[in-house]
Backbone as CSV, one residue per row, in Angstrom:
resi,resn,N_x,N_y,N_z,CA_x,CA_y,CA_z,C_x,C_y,C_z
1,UNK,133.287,157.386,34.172,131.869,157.670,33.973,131.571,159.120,34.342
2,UNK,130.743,159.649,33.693,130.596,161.196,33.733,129.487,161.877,34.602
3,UNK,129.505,161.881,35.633,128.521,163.035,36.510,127.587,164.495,36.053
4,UNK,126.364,164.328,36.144,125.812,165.372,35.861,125.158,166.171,37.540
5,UNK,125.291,167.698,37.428,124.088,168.092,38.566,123.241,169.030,37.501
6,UNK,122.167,168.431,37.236,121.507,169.453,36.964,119.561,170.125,36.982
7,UNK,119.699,171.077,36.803,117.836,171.697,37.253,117.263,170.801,36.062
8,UNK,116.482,169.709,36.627,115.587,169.319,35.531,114.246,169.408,35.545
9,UNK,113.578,169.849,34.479,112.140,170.392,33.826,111.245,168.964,34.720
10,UNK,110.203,168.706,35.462,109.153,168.123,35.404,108.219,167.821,34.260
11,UNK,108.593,166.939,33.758,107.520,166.908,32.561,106.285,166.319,33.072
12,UNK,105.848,165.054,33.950,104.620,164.775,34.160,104.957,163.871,35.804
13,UNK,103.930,163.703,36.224,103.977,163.321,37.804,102.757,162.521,37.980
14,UNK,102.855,160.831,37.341,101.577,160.080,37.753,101.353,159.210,39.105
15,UNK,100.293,159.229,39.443,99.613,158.459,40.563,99.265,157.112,40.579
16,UNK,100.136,155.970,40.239,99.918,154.729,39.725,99.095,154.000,40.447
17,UNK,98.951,154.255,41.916,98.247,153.826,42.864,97.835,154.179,44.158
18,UNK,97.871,154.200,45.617,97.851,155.261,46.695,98.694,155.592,47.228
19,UNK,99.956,154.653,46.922,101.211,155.444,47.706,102.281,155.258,46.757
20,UNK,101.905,155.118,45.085,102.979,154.599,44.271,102.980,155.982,42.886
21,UNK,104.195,156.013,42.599,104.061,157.343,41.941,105.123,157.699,40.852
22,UNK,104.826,157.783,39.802,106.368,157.827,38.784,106.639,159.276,37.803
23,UNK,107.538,159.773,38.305,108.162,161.045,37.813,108.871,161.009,36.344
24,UNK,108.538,161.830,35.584,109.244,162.007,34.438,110.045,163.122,33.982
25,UNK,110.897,163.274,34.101,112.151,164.585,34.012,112.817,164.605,33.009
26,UNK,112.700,165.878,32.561,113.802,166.091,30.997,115.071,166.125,31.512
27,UNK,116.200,165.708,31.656,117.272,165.452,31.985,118.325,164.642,31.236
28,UNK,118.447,165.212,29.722,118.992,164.828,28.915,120.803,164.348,29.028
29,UNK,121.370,165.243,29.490,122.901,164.678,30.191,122.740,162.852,31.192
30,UNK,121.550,163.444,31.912,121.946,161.867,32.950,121.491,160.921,31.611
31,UNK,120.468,161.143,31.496,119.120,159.862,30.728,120.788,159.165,29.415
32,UNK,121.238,160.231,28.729,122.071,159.387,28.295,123.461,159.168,27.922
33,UNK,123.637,159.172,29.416,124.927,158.506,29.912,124.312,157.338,31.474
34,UNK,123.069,157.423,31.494,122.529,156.146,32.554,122.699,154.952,31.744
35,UNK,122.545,154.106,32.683,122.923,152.467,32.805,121.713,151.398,33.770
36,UNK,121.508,150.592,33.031,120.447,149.835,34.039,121.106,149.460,35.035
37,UNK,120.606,149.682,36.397,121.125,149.469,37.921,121.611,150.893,38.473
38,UNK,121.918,152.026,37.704,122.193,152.886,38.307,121.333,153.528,39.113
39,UNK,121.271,154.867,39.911,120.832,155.724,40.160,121.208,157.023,40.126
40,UNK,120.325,157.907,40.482,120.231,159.467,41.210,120.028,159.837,42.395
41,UNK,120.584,161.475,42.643,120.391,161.618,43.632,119.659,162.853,43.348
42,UNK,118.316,163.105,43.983,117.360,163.765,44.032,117.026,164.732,45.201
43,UNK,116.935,165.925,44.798,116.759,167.240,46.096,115.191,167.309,45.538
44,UNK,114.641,166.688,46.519,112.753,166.479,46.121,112.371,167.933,46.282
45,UNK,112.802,168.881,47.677,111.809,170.385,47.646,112.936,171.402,47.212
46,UNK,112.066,172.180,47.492,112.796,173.924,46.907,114.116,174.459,47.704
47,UNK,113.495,173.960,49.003,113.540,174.900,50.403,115.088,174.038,50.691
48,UNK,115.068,174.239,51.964,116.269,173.347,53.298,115.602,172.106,53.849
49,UNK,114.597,171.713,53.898,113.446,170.551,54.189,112.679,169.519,53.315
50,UNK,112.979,168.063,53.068,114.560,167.496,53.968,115.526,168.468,52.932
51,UNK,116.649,168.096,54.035,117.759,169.271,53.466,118.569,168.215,53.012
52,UNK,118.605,166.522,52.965,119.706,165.754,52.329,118.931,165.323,50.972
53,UNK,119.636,165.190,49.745,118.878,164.351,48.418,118.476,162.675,48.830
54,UNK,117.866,162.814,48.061,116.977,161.098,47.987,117.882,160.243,46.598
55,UNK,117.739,159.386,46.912,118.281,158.474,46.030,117.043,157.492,45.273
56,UNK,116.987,157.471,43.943,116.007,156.655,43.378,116.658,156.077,42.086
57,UNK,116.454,154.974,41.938,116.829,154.343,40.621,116.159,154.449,39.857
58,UNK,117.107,154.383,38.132,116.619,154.901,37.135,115.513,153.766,36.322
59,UNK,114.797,154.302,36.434,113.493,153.977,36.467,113.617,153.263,34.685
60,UNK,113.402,154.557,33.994,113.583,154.666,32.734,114.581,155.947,32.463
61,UNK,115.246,155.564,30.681,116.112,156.563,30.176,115.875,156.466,28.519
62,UNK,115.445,157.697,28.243,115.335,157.509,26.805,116.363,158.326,25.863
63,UNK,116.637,158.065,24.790,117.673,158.637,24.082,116.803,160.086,23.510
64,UNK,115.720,160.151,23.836,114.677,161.402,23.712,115.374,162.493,25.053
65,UNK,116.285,162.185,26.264,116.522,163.033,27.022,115.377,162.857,28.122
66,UNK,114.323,161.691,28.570,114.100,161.937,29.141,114.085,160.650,30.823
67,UNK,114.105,160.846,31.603,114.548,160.118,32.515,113.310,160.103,33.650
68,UNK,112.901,158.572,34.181,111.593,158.238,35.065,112.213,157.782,36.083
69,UNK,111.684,158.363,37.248,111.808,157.586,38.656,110.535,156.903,39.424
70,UNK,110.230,155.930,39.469,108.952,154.957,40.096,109.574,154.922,41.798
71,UNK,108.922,155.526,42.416,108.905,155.307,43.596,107.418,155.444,44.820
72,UNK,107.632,154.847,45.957,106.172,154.678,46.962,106.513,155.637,48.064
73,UNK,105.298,156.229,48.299,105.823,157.567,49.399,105.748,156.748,50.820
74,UNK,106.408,156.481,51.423,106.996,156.226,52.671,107.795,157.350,54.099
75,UNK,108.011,158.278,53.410,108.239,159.738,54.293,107.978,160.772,53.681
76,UNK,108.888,161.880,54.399,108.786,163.223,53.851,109.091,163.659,52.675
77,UNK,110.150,162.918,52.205,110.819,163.272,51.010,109.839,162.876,50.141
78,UNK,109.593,161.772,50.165,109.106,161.128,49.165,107.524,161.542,49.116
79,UNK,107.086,162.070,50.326,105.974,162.505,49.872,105.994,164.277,49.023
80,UNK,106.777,164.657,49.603,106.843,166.378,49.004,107.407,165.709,47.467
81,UNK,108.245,164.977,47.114,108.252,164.485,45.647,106.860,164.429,44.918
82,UNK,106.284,163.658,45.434,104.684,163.280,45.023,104.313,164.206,44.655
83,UNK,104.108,165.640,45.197,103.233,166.841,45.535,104.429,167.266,44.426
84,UNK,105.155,167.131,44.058,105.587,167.855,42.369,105.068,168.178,41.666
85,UNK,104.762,169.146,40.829,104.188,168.989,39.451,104.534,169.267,38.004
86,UNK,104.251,169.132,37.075,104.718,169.575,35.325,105.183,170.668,35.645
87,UNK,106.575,171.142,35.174,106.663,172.374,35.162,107.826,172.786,36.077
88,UNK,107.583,172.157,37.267,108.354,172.637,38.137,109.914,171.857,37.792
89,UNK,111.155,172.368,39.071,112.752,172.138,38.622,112.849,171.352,39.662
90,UNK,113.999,169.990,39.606,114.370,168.896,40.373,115.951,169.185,39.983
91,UNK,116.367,169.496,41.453,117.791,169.412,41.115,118.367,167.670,41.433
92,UNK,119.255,167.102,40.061,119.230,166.041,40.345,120.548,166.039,39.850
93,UNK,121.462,164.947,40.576,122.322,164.320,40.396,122.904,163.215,40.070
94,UNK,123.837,162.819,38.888,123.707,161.597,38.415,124.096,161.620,37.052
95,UNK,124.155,159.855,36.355,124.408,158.936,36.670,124.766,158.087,37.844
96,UNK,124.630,157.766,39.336,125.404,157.319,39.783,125.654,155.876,40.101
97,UNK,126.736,155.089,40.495,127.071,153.583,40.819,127.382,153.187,40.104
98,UNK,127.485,151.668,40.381,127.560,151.062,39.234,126.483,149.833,38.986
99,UNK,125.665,149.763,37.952,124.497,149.342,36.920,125.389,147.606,36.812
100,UNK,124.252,146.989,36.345,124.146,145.785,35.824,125.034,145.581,34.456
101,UNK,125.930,144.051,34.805,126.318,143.747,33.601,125.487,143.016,32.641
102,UNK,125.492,143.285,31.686,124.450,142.873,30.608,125.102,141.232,30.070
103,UNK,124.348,140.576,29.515,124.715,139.355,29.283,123.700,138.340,28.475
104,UNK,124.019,137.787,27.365,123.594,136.694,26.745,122.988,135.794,27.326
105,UNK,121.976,134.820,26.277,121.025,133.351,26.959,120.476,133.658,27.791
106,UNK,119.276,132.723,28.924,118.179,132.534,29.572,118.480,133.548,30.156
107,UNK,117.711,134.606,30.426,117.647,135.578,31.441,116.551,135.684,32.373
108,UNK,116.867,135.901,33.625,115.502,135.809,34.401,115.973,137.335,35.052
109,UNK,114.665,138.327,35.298,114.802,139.241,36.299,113.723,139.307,37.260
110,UNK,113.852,139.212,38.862,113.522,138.937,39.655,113.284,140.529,40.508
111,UNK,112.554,141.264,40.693,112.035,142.291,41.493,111.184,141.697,42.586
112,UNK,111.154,142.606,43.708,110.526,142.379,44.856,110.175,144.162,45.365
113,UNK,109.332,144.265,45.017,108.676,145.936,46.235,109.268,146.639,45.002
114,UNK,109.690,147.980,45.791,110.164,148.682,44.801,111.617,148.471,43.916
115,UNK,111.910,147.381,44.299,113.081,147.013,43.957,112.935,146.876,42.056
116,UNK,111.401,146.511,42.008,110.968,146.317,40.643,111.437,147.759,39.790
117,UNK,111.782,148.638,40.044,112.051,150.049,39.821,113.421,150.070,38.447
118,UNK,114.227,149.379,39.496,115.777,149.673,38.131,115.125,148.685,36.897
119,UNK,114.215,147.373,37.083,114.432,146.387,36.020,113.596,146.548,34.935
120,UNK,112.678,147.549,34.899,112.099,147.929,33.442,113.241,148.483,32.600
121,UNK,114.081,149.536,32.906,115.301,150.072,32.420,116.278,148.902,31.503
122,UNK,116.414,148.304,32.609,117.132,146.576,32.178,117.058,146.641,31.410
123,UNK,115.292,145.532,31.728,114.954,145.267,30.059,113.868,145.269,28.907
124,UNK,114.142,146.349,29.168,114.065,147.298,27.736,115.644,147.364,27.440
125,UNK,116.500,147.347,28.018,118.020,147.423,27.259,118.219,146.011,26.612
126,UNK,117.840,145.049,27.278,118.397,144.006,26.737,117.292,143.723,25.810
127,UNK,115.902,144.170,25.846,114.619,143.476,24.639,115.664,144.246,23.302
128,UNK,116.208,145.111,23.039,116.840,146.573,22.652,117.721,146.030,21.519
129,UNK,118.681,145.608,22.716,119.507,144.663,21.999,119.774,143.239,21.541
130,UNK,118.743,142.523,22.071,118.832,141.251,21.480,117.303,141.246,20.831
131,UNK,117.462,140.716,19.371,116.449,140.514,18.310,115.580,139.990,19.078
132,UNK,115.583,138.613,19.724,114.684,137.530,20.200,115.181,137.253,21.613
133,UNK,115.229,137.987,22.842,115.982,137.576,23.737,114.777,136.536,24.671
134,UNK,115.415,135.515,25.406,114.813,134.607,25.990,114.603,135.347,27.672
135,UNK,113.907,135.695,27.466,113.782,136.554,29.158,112.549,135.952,29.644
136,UNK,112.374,135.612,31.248,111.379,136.083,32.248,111.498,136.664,33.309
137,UNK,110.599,137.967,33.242,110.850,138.219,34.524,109.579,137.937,35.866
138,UNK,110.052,138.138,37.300,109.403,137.624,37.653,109.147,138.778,39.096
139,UNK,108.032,139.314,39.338,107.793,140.425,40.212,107.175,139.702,41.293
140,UNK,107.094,140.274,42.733,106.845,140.363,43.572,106.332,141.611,44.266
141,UNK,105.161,141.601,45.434,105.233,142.695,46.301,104.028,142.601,46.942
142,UNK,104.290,143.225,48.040,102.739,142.676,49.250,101.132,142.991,48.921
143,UNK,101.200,143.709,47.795,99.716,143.538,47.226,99.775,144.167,45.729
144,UNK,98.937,144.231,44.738,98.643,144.183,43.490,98.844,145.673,43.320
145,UNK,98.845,146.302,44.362,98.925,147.878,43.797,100.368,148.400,43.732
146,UNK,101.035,147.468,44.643,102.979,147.665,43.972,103.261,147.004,42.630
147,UNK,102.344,146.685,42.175,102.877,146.208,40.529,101.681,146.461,39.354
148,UNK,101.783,147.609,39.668,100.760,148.503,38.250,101.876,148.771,37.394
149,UNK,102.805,148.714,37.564,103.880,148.507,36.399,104.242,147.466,35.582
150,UNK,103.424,146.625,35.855,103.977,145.108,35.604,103.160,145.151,33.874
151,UNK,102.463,145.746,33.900,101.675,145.739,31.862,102.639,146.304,31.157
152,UNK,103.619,147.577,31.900,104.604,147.857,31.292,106.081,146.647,30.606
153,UNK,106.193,145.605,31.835,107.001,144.515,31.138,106.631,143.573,30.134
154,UNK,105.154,143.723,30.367,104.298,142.892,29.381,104.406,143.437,28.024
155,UNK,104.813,144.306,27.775,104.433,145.477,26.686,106.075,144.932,25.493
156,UNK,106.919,144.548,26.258,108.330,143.689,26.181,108.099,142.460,26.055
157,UNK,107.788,141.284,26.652,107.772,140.322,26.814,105.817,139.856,27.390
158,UNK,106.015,138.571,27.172,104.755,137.967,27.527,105.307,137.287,28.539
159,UNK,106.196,136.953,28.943,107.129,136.261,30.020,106.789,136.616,31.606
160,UNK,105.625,137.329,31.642,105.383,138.204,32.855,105.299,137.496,34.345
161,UNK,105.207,137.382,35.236,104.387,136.517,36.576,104.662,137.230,37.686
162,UNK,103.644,137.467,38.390,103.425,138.033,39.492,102.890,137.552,40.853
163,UNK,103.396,137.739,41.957,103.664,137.404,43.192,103.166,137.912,44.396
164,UNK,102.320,137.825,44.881,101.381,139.058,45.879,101.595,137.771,47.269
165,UNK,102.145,138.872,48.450,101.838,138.468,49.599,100.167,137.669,50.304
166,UNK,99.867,139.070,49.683,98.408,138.569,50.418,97.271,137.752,49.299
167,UNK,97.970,137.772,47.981,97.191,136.678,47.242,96.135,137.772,46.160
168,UNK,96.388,139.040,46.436,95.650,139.807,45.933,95.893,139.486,43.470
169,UNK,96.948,139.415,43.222,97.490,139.172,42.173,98.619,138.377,41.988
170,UNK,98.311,137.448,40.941,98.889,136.170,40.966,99.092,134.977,41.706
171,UNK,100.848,134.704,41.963,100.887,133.800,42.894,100.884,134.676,44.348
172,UNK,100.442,133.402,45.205,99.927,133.917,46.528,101.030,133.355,47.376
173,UNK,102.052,134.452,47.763,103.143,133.899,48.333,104.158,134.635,47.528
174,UNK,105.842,134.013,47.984,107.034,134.837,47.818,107.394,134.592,46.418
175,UNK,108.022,135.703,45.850,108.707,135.746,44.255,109.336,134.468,44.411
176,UNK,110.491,134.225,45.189,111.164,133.312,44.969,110.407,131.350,45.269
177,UNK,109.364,131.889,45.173,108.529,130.245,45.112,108.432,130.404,43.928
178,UNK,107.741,131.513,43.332,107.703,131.553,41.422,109.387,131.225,41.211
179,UNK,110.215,131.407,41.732,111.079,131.626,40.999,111.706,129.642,40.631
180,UNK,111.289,129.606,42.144,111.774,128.024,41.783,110.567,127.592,41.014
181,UNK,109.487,127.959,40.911,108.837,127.039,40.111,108.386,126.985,38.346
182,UNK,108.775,128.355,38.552,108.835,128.941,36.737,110.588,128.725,35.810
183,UNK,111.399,128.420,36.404,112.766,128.431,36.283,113.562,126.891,36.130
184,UNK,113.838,126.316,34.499,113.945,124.966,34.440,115.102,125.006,35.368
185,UNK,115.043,123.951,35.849,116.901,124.173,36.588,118.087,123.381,35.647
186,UNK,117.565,122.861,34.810,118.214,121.719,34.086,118.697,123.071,33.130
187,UNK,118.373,124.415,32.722,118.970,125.285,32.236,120.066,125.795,32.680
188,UNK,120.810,127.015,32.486,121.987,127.674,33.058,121.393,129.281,32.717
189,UNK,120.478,130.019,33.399,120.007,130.865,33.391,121.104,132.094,34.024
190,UNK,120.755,133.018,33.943,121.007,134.513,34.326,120.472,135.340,34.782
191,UNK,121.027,135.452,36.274,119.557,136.417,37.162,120.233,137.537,37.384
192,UNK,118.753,138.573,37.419,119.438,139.845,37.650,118.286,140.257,38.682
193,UNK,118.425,140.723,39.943,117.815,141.068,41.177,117.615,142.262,41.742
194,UNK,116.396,142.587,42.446,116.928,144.203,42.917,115.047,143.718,44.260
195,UNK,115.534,144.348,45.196,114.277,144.031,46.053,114.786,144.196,48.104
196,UNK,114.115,143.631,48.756,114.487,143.617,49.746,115.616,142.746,50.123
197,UNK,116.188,142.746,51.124,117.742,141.959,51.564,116.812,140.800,51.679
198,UNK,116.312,140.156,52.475,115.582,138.926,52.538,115.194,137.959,50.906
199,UNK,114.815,138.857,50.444,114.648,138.332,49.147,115.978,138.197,48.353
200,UNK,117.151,139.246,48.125,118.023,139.309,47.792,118.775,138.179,48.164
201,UNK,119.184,137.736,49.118,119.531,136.947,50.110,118.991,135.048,49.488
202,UNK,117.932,135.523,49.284,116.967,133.853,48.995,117.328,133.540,47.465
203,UNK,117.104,134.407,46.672,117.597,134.552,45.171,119.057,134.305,45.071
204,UNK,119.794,134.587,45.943,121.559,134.364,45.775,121.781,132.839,46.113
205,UNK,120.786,132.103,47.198,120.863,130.423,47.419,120.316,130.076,46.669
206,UNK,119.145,130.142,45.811,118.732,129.410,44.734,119.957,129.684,43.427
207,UNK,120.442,130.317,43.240,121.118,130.355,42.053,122.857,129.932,42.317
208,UNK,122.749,129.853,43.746,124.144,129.339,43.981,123.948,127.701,43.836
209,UNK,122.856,127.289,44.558,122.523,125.964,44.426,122.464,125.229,43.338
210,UNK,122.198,126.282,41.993,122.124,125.771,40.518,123.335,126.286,39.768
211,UNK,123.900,126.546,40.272,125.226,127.358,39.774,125.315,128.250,38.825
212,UNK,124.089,129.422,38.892,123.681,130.081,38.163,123.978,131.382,38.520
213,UNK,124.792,132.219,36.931,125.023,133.807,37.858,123.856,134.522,38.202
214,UNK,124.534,135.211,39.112,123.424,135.967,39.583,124.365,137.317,39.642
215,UNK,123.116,138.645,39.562,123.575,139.967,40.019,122.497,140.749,41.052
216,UNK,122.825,140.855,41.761,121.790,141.721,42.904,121.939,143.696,43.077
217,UNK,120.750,143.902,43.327,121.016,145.581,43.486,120.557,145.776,44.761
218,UNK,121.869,145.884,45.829,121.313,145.984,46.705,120.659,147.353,47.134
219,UNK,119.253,147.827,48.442,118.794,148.496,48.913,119.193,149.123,49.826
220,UNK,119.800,150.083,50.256,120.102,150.764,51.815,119.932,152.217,51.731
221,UNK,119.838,152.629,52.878,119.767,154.289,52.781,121.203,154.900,52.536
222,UNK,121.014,155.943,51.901,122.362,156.473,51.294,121.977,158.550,51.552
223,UNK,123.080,158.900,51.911,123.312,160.539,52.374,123.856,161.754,51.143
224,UNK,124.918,160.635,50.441,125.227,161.370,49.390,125.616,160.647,48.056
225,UNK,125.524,159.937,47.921,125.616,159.184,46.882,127.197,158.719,46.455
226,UNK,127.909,159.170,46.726,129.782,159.237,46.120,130.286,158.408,47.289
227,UNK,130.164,158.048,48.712,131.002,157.190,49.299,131.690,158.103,50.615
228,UNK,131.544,159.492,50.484,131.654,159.992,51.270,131.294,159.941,52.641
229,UNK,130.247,159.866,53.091,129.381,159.834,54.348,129.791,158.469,55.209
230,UNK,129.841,157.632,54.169,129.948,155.918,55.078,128.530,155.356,55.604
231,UNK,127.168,156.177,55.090,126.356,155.597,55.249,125.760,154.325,55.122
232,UNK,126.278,153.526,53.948,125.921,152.827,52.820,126.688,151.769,52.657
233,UNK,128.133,152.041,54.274,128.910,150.648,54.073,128.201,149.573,53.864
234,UNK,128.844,148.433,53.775,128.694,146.789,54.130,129.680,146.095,54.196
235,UNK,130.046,144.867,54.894,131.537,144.323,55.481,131.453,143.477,54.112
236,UNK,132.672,143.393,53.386,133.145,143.345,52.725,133.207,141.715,52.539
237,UNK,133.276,140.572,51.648,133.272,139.136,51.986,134.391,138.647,52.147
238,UNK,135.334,139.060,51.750,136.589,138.751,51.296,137.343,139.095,53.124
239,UNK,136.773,140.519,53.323,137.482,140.575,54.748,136.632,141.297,55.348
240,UNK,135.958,140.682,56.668,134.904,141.491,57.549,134.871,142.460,58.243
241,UNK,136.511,142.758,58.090,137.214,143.936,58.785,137.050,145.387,57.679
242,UNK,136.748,145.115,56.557,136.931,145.558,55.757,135.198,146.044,54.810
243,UNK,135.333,147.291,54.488,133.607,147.462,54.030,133.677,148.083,52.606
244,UNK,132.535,147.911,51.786,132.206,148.209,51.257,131.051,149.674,50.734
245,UNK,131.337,150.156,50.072,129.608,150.995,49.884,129.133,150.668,49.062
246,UNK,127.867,150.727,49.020,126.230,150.069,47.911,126.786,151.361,47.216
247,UNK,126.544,152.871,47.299,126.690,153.846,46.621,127.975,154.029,45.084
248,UNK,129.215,153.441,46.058,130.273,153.574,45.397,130.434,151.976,44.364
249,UNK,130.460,151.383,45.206,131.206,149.560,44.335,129.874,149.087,44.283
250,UNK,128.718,149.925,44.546,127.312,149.272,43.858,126.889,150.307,43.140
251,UNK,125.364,150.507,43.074,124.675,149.433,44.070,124.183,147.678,43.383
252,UNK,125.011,147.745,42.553,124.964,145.870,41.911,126.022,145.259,41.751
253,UNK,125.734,144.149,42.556,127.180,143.322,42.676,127.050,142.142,41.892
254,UNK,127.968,140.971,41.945,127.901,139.727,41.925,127.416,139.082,42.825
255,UNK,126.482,138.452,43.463,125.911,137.315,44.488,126.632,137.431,45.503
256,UNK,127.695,136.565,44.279,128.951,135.579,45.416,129.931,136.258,46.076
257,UNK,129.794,138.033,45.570,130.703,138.757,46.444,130.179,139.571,47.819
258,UNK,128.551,139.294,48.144,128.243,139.551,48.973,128.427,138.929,49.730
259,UNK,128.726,139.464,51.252,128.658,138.661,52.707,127.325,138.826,53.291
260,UNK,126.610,137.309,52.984,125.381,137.642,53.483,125.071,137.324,54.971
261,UNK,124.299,138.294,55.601,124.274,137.561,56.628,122.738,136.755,57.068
């Protein structure tokens, strides 16, 4: 798989909500050679401050060259990202990890927080490629203003449902109650995941319980993206002595090859 670093153009910088915010960058090398589940690695300011890149998944990738990152400002980085504008240069790095395997019949995709981020990319790949594909997906997040993206899946599918902690939009309570309750089990569905470990975690027993694949993207902080640092380990299932990185052998696995704890 082929690595890009390069200065990319700001094309637009929207405000989806008060702390939610999605970047659009001409970045024609990454946008197409990206993969749903992948990411970038992002140098948000000019300067030495923060002086490590950010990591954000690929949001969107168009064969137009241009590439979206949806993310919620939670620190520094992410807020001096925000404060971007049209015009200005993002040194970014990428393709990186490894992305979701794509796959035939019932598909369900399951987001939680910003985790909802890689699965518009998804699917739109899979609406893309399959004429009539049987998809729902199913979002989550602690209030209605983490899923102003959600008209965007609608725009794909009518398959939509949404999940609010505090009851603000939709169901009132966790994705994975929609999930058992929108999801025949008497089917053999196909989940594809990306959200907090807790949720990640709950989505891997429901679909183990139905013997249904599953793929998860897991979340952790990451320093450089390539495997270098060891930030990003995780003990390995097979041997606990033994680790893994989200960066390198992710950040999407199989379920059943995680060691959950």
């Amino acid at each position: 798989m082929r690595q890009f670093i390069t200065h990319a153009e700001i094309i637009r910088t929207e405000q989806l909500a008060d702390t939610i915010f999605r970047t659009t960058i001409h970045a024609p090398d990454i946008a197409g050679s990206a993969k749903p589940g992948q990411f970038v690695m992002v140098r948000v300011g000019e300067g030495m401050d923060p002086l490590l890149r950010r990591p954000f998944s690929v949001h969107q990738a168009t064969s137009s060259g241009m590439l979206q990152i949806l993310f919620k400002v939670v620190g520094q980085g992410t807020k001096t990202l925000s404060e971007r504008r049209a015009g200005d240069a993002l040194d970014v790095f990428g393709p990186l990890g490894a992305g979701f395997s794509l796959s035939m019949g019932k598909v369900c995709l399951v987001g939680g927080g910003m985790g909802i981020a890689p699965l518009l990319f998804l699917a739109t790949k899979i609406c893309a490629e399959h004429k009539s594909p049987d998809i729902m997906i199913l979002l989550g997040a602690q209030d209605k203003q983490e899923l102003t993206v959600a008209e965007d899946f609608r725009r794909l599918t009518p398959n939509v449902y949404e999940a609010t902690d505090n009851g603000s939009c939709g169901h009132h309570g966790l994705v994975t109650e929609l999930m058992e309750e929108k999801l025949d089990n008497t089917v053999a569905w196909r989940d594809f995941s990306c959200g907090p470990y807790p949720m990640l975690k709950a989505v891997a027993g429901i679909c183990e319980q139905r013997d249904w694949q599953c793929q998860v993207s897991l979340e952790t902080v990451m320093a450089c993206g390539m495997g270098a640092c060891l930030g990003c380990a995780i003990p390995a299932k097979e041997d606990p002595k033994t680790y893994q990185h989200v960066c390198k052998h992710g950040p999407v696995f199989d379920a059943i090859d995680v060691a959950w704890r």
